[in-house]
mmCIF file as gemmi writes it, N, C-alpha and C atoms, coordinates in Angstrom:
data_model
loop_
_atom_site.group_PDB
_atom_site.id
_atom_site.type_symbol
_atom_site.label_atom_id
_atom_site.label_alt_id
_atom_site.label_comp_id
_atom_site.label_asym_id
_atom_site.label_entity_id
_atom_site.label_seq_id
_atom_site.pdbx_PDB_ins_code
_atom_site.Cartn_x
_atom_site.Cartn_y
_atom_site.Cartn_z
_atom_site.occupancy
_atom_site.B_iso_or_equiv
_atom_site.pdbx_formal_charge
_atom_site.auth_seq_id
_atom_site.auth_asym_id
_atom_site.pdbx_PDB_model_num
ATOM 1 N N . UNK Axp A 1 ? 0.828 -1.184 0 1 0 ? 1 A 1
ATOM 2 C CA . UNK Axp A 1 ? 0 0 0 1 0 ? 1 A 1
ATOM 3 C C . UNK Axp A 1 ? 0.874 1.25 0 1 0 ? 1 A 1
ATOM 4 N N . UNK Axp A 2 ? 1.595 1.491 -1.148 1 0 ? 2 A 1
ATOM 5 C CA . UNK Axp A 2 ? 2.6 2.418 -1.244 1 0 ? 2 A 1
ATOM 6 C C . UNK Axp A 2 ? 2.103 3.936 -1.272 1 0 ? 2 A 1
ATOM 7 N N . UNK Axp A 3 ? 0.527 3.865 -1.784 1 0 ? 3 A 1
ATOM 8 C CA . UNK Axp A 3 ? -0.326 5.25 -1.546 1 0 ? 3 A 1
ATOM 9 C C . UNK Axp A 3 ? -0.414 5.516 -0.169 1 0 ? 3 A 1
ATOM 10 N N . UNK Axp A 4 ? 0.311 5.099 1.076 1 0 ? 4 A 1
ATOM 11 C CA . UNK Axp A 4 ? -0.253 5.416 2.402 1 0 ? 4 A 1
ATOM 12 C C . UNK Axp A 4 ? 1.097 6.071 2.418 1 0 ? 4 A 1
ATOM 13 N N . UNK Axp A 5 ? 1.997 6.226 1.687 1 0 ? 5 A 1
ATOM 14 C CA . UNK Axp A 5 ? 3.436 7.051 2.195 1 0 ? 5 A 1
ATOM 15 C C . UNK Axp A 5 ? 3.23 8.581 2.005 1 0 ? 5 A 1
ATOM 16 N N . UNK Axp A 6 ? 2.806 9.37 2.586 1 0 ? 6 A 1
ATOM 17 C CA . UNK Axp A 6 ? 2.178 10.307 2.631 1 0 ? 6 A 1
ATOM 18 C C . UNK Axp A 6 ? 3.184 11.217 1.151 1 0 ? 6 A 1
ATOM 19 N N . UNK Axp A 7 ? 4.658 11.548 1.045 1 0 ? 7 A 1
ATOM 20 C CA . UNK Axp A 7 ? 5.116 12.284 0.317 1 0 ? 7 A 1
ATOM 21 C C . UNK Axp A 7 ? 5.403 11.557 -1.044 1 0 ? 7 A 1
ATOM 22 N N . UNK Axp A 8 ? 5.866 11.822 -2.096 1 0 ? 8 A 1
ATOM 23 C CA . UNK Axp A 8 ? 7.017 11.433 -2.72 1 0 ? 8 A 1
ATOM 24 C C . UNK Axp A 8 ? 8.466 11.284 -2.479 1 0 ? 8 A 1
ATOM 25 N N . UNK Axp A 9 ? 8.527 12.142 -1.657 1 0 ? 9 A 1
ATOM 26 C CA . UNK Axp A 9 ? 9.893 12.096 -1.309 1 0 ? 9 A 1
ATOM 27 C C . UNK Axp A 9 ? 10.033 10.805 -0.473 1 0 ? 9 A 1
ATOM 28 N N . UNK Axp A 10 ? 9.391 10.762 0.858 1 0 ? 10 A 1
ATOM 29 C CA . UNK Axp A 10 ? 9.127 9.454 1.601 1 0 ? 10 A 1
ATOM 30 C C . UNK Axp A 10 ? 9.03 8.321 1.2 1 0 ? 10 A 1
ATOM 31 N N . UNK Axp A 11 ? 8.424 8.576 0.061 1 0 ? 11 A 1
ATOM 32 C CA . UNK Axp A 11 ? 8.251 7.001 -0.998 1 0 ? 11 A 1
ATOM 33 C C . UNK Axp A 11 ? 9.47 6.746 -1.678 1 0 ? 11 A 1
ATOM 34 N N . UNK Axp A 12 ? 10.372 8.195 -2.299 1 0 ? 12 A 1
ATOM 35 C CA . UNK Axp A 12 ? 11.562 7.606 -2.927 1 0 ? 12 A 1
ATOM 36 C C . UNK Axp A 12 ? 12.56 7.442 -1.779 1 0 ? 12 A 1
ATOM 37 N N . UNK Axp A 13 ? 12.683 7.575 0.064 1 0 ? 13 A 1
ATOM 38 C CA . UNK Axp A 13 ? 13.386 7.296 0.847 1 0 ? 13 A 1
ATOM 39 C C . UNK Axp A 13 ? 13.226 5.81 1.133 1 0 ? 13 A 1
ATOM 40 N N . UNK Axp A 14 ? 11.645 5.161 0.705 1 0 ? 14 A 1
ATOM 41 C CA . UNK Axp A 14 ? 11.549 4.034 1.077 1 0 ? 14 A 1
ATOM 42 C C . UNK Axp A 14 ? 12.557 2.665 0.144 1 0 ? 14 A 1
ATOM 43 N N . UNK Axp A 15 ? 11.988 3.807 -0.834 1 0 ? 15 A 1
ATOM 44 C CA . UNK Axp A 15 ? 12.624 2.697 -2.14 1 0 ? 15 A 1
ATOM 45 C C . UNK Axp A 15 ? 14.145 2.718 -2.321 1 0 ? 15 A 1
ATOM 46 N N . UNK Axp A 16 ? 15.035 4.111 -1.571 1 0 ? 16 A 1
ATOM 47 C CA . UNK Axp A 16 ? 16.329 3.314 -1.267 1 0 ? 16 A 1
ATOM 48 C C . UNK Axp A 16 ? 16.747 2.448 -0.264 1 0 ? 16 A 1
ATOM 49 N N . UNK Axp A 17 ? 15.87 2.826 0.737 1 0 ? 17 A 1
ATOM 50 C CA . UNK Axp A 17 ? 16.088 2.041 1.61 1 0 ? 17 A 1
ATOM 51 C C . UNK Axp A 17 ? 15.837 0.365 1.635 1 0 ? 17 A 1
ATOM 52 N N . UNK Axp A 18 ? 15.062 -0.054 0.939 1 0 ? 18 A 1
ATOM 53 C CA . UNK Axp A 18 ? 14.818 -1.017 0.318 1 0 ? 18 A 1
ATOM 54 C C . UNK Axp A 18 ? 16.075 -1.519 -0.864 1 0 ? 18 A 1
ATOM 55 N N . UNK Axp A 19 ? 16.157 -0.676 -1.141 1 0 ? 19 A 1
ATOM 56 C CA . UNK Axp A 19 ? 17.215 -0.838 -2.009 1 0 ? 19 A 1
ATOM 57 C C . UNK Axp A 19 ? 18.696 -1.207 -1.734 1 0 ? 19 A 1
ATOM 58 N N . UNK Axp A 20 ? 18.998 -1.048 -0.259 1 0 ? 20 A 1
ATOM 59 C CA . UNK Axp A 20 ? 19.747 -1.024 0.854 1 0 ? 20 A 1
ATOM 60 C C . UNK Axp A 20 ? 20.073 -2.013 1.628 1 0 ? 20 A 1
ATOM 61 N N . UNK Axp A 21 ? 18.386 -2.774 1.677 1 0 ? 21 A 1
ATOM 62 C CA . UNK Axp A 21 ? 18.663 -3.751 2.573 1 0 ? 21 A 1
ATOM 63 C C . UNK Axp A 21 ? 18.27 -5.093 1.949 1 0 ? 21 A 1
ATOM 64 N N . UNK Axp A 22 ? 18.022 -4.888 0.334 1 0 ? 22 A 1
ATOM 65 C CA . UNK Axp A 22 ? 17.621 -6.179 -0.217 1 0 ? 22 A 1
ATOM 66 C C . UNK Axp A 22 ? 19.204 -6.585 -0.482 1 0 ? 22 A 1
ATOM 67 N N . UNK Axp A 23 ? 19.391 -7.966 -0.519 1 0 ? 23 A 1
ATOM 68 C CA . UNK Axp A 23 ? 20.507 -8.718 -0.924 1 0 ? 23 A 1
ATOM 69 C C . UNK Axp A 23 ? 21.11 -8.476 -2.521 1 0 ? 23 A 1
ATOM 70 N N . UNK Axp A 24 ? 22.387 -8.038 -2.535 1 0 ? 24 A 1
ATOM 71 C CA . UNK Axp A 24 ? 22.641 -7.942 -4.207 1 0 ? 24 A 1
ATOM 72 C C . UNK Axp A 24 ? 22.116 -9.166 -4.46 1 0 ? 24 A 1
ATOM 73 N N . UNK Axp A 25 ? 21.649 -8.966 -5.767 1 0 ? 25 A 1
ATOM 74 C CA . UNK Axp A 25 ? 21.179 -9.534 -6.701 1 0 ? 25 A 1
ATOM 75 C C . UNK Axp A 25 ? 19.786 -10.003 -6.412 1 0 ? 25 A 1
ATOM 76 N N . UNK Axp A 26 ? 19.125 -9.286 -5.381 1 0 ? 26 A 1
ATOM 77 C CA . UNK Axp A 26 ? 17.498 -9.632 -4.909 1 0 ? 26 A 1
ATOM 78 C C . UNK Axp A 26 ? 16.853 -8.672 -5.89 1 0 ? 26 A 1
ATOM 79 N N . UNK Axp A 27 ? 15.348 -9.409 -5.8 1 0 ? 27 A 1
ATOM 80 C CA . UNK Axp A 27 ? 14.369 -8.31 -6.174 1 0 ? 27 A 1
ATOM 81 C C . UNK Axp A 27 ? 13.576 -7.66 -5.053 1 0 ? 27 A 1
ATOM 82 N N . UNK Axp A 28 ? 13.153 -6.499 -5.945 1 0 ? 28 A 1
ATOM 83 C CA . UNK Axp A 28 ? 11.664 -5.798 -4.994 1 0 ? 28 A 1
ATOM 84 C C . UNK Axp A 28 ? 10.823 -6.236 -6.131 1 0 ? 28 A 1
ATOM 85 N N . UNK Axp A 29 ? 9.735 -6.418 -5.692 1 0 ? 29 A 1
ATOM 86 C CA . UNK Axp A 29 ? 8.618 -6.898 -6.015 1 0 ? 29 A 1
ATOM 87 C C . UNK Axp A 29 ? 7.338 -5.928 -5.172 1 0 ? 29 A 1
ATOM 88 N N . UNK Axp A 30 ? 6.72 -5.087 -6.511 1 0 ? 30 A 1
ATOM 89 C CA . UNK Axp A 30 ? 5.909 -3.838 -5.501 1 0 ? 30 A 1
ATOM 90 C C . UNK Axp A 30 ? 4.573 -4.14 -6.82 1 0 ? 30 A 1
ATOM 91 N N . UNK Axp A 31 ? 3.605 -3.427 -5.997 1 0 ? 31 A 1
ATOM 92 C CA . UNK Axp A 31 ? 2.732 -3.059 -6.702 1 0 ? 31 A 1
ATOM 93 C C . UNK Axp A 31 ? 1.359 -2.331 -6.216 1 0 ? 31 A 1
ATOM 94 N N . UNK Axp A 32 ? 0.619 -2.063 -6.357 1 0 ? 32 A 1
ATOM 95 C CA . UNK Axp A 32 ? -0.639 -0.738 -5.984 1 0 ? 32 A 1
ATOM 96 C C . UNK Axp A 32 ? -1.779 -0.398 -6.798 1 0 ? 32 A 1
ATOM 97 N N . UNK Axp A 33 ? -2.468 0.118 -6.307 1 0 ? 33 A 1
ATOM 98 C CA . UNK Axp A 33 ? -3.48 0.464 -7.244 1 0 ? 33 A 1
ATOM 99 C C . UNK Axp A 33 ? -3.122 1.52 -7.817 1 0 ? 33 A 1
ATOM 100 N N . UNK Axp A 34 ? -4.042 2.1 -8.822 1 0 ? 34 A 1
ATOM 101 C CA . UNK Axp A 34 ? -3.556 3.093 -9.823 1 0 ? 34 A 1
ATOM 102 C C . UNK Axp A 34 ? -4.574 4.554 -8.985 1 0 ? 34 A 1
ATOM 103 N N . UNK Axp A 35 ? -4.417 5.584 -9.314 1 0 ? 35 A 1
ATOM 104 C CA . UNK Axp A 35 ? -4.927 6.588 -8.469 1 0 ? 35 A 1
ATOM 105 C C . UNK Axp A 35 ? -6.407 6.274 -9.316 1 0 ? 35 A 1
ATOM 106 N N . UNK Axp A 36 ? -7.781 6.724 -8.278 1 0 ? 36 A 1
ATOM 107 C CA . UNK Axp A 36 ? -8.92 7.315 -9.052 1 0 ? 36 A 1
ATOM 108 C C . UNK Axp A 36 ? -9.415 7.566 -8.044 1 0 ? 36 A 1
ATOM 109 N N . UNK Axp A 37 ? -10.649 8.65 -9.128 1 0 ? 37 A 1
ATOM 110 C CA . UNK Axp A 37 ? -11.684 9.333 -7.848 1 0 ? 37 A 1
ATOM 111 C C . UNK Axp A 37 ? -12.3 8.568 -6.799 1 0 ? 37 A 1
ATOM 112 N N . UNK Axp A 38 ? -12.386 7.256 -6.982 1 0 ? 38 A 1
ATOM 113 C CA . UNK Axp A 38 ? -13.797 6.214 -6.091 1 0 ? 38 A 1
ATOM 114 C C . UNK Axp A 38 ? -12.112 5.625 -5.202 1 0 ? 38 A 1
ATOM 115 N N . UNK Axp A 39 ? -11.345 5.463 -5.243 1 0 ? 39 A 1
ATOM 116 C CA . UNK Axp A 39 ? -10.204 5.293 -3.909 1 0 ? 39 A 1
ATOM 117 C C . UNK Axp A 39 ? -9.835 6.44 -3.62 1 0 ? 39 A 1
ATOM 118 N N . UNK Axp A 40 ? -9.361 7.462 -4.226 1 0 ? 40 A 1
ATOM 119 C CA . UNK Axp A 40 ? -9.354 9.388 -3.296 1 0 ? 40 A 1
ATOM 120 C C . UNK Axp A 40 ? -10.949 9.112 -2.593 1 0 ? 40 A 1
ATOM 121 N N . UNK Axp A 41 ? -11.587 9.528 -2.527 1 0 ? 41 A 1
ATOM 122 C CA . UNK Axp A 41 ? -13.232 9.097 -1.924 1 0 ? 41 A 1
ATOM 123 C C . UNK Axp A 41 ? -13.075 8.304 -1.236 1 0 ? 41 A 1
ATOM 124 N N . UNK Axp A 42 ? -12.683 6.966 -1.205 1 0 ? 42 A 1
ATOM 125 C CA . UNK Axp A 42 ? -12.369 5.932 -0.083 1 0 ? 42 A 1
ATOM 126 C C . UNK Axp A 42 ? -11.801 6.351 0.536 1 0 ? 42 A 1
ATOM 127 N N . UNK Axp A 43 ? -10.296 7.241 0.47 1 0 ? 43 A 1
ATOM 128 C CA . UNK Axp A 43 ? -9.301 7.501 2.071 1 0 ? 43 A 1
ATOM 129 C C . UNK Axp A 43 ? -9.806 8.868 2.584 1 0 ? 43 A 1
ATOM 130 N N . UNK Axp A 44 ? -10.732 8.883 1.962 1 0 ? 44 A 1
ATOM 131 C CA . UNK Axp A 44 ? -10.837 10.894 2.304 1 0 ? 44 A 1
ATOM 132 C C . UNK Axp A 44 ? -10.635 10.687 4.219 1 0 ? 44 A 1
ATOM 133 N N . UNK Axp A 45 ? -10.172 11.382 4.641 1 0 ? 45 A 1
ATOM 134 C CA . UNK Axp A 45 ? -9.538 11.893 6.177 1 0 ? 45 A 1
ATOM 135 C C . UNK Axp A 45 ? -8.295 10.329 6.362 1 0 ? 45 A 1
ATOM 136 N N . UNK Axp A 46 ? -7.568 10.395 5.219 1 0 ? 46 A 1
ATOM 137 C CA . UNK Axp A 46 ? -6.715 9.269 5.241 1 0 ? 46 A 1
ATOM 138 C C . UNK Axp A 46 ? -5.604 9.666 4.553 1 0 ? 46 A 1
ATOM 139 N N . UNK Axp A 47 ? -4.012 9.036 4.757 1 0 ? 47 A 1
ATOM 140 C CA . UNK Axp A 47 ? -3.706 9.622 3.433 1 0 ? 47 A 1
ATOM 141 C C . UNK Axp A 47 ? -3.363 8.654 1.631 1 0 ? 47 A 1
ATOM 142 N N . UNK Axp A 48 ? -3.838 9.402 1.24 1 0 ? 48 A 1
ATOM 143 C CA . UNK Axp A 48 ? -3.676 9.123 0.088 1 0 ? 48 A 1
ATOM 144 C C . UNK Axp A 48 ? -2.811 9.634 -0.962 1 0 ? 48 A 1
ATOM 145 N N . UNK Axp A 49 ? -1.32 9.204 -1.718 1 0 ? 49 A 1
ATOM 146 C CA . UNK Axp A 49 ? -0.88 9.612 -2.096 1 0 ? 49 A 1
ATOM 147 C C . UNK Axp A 49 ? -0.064 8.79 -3.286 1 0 ? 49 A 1
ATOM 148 N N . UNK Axp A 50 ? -1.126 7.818 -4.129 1 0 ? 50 A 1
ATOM 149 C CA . UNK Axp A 50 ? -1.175 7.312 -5.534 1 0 ? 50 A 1
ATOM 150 C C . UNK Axp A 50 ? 0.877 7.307 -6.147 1 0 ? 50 A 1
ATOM 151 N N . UNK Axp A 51 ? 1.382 6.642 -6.477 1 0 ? 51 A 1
ATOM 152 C CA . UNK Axp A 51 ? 2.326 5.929 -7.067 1 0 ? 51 A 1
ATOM 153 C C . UNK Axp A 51 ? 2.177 6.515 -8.642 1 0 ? 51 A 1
ATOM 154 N N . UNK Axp A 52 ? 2.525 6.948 -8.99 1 0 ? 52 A 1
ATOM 155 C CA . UNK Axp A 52 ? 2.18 7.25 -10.776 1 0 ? 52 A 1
ATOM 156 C C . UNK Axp A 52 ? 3.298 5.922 -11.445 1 0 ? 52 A 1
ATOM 157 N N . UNK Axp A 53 ? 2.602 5.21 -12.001 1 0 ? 53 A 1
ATOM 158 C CA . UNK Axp A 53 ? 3.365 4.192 -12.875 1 0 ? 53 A 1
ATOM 159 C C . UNK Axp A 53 ? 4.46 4.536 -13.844 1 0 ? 53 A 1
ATOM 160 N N . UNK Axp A 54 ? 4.137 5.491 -14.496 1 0 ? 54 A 1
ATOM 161 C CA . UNK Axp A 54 ? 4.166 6.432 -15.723 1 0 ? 54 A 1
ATOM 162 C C . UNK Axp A 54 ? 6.099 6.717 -15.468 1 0 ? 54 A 1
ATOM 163 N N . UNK Axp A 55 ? 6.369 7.212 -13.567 1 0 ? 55 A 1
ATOM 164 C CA . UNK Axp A 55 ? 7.379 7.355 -12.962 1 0 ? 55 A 1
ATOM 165 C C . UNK Axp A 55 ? 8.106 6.305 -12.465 1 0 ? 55 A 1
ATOM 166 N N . UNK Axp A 56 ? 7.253 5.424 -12.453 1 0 ? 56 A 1
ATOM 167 C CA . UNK Axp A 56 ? 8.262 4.244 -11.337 1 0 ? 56 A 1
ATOM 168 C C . UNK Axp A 56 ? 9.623 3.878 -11.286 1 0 ? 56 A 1
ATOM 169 N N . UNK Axp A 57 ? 9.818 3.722 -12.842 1 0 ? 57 A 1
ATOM 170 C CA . UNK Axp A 57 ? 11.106 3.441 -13.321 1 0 ? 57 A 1
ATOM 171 C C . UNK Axp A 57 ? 12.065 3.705 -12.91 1 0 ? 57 A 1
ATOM 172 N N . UNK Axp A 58 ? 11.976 5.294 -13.198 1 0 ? 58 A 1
ATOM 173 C CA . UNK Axp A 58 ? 13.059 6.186 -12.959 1 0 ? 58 A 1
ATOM 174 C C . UNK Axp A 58 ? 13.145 6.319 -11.41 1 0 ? 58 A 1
ATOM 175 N N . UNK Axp A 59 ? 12.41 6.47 -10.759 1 0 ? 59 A 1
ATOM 176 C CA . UNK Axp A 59 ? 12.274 6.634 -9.579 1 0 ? 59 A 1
ATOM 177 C C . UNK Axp A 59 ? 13.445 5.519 -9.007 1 0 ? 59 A 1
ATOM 178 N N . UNK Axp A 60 ? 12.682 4.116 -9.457 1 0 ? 60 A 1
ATOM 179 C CA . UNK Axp A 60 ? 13.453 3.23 -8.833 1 0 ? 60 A 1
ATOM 180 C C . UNK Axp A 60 ? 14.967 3.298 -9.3 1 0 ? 60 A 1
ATOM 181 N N . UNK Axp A 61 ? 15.495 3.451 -10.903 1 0 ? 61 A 1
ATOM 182 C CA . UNK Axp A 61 ? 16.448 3.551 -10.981 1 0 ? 61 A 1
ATOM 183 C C . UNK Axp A 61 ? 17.631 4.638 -10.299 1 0 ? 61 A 1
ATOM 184 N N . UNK Axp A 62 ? 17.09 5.52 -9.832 1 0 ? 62 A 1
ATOM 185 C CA . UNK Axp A 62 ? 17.843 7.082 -9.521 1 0 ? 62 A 1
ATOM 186 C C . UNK Axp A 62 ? 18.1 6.511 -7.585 1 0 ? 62 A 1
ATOM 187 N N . UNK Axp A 63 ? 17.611 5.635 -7.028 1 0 ? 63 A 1
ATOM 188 C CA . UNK Axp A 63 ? 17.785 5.288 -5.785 1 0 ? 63 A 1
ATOM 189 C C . UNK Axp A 63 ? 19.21 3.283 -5.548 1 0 ? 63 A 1
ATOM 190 N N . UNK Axp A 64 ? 18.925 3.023 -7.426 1 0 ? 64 A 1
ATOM 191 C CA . UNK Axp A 64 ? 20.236 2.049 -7.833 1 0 ? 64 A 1
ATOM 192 C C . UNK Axp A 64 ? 19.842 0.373 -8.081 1 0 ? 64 A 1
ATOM 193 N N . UNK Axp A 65 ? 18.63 0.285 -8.349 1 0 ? 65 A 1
ATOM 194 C CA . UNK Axp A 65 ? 17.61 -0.723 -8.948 1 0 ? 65 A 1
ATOM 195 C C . UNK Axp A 65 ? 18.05 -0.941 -10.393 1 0 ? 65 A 1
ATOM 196 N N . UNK Axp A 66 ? 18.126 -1.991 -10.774 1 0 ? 66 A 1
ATOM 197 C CA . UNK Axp A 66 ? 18.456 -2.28 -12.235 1 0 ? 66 A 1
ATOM 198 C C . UNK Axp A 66 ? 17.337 -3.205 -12.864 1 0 ? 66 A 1
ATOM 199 N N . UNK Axp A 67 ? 17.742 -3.179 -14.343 1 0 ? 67 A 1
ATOM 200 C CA . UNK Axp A 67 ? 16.703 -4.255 -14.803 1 0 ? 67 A 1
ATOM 201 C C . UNK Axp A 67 ? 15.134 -4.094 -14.048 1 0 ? 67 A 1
ATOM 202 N N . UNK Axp A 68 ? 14.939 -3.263 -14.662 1 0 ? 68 A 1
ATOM 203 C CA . UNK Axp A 68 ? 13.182 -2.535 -13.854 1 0 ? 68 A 1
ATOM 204 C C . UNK Axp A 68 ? 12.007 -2.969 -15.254 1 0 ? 68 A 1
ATOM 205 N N . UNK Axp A 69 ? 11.497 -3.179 -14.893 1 0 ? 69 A 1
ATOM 206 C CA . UNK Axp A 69 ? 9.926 -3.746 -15.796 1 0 ? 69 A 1
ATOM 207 C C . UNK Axp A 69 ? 8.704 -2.985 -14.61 1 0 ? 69 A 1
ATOM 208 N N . UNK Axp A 70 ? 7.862 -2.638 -15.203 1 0 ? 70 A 1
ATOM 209 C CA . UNK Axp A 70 ? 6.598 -2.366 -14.658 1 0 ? 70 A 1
ATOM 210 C C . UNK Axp A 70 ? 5.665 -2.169 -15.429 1 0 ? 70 A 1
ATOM 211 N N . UNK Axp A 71 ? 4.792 -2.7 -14.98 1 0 ? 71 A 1
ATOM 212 C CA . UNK Axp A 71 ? 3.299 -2.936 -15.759 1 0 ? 71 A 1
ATOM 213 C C . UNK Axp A 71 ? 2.528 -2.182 -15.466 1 0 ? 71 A 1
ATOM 214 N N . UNK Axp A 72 ? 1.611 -2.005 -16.154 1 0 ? 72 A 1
ATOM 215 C CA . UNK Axp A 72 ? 0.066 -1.104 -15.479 1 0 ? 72 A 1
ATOM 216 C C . UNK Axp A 72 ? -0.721 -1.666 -16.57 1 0 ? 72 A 1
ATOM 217 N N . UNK Axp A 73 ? -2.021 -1.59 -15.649 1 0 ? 73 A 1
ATOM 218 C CA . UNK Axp A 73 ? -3.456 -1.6 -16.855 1 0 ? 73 A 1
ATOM 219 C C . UNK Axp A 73 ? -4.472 -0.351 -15.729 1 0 ? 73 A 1
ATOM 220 N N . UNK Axp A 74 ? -5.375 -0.285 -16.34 1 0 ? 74 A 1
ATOM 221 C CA . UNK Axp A 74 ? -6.268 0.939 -15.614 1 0 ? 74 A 1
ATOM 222 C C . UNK Axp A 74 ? -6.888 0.827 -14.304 1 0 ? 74 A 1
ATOM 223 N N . UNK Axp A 75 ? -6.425 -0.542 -13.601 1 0 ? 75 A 1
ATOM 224 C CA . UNK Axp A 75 ? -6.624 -0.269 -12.191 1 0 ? 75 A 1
ATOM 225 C C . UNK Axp A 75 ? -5.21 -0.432 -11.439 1 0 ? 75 A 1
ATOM 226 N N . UNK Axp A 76 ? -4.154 -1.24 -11.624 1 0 ? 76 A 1
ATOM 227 C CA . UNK Axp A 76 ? -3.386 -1.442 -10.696 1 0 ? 76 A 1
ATOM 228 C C . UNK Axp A 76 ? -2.08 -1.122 -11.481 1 0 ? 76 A 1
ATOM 229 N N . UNK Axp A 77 ? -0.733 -1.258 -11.048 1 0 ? 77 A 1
ATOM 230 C CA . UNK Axp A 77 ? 0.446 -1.307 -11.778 1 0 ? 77 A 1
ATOM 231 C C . UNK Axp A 77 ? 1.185 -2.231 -10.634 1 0 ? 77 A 1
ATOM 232 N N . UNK Axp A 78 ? 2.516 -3.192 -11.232 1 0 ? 78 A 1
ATOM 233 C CA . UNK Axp A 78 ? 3.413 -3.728 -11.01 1 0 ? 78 A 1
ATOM 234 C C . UNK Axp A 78 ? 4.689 -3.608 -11.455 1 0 ? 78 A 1
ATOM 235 N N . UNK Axp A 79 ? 5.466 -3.741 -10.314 1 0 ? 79 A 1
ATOM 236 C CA . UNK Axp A 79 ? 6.875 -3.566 -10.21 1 0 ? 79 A 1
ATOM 237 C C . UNK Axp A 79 ? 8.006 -4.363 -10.04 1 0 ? 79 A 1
ATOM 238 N N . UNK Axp A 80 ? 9.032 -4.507 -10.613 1 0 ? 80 A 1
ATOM 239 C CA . UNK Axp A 80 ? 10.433 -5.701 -10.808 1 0 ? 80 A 1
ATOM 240 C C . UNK Axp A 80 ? 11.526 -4.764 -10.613 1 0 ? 80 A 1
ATOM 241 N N . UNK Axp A 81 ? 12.218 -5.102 -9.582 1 0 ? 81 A 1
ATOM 242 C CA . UNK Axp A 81 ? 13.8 -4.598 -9.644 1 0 ? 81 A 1
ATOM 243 C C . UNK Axp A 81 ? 14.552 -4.754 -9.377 1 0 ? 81 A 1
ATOM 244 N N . UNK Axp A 82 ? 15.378 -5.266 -9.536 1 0 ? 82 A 1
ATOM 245 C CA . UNK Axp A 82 ? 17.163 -5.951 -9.193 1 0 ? 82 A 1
ATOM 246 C C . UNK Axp A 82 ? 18.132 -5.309 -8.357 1 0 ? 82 A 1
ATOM 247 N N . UNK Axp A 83 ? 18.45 -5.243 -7.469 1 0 ? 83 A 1
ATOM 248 C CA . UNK Axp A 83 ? 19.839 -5.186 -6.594 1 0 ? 83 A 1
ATOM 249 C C . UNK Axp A 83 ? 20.927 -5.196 -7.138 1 0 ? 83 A 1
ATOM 250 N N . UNK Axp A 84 ? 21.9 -4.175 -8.094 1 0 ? 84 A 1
ATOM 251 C CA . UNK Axp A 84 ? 23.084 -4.841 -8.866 1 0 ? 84 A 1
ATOM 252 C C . UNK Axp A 84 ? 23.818 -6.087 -7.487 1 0 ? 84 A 1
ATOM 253 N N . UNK Axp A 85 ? 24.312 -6.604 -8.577 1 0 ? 85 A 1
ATOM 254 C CA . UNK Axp A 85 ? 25.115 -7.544 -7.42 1 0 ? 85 A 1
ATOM 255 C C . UNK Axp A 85 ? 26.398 -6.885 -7.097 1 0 ? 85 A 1
C-alpha cells in the first residue's frame, strides 16, 4: 500500500532504503493500485498519495535498482527490480 506514504519524497526514501537492505542480486517486487476518484473518496480523512506508474522506473532507478519492468493496466500497476550484485 505504497499510496499510504504520505510524500514522494518518503516514498523515494523508502525505495532506497529497500534498495539497501535487499541482498545484491534480490528483487523488490511492488505493486498498488492506480490513483482514481472512487479510492481518493475511499481515504478521504486518510492519506492518500497514488504511485504514478508512468514514474516508477526512474524513480526506482535514480535510488540504484536495475533491470526494472513495470506494468500497469487501468486499475493497478506492477513492479520488478534488481539489486546490482
Amino acid at each position: 500500500m505504497l499510496h499510504h506514504v504520505p510524500t514522494a519524497a518518503l516514498q523515494d526514501r523508502m525505495f532506497a532504503e529497500i534498495c539497501r537492505v535487499v541482498r545484491p542480486g534480490g528483487m523488490l517486487v511492488a505493486s498498488d493500485s492506480r490513483a482514481s476518484p472512487d479510492l481518493a473518496a475511499f481515504h478521504e480523512g486518510d492519506i492518500y498519495n497514488p504511485v504514478d506508474p508512468d514514474t516508477t522506473e526512474a524513480r526506482l532507478a535514480a535510488v540504484g535498482f536495475v533491470d526494472i519492468d513495470v506494468l500497469a493496466n487501468p486499475f493497478a500497476w506492477a513492479a520488478r527490480a534488481r539489486r546490482p550484485v
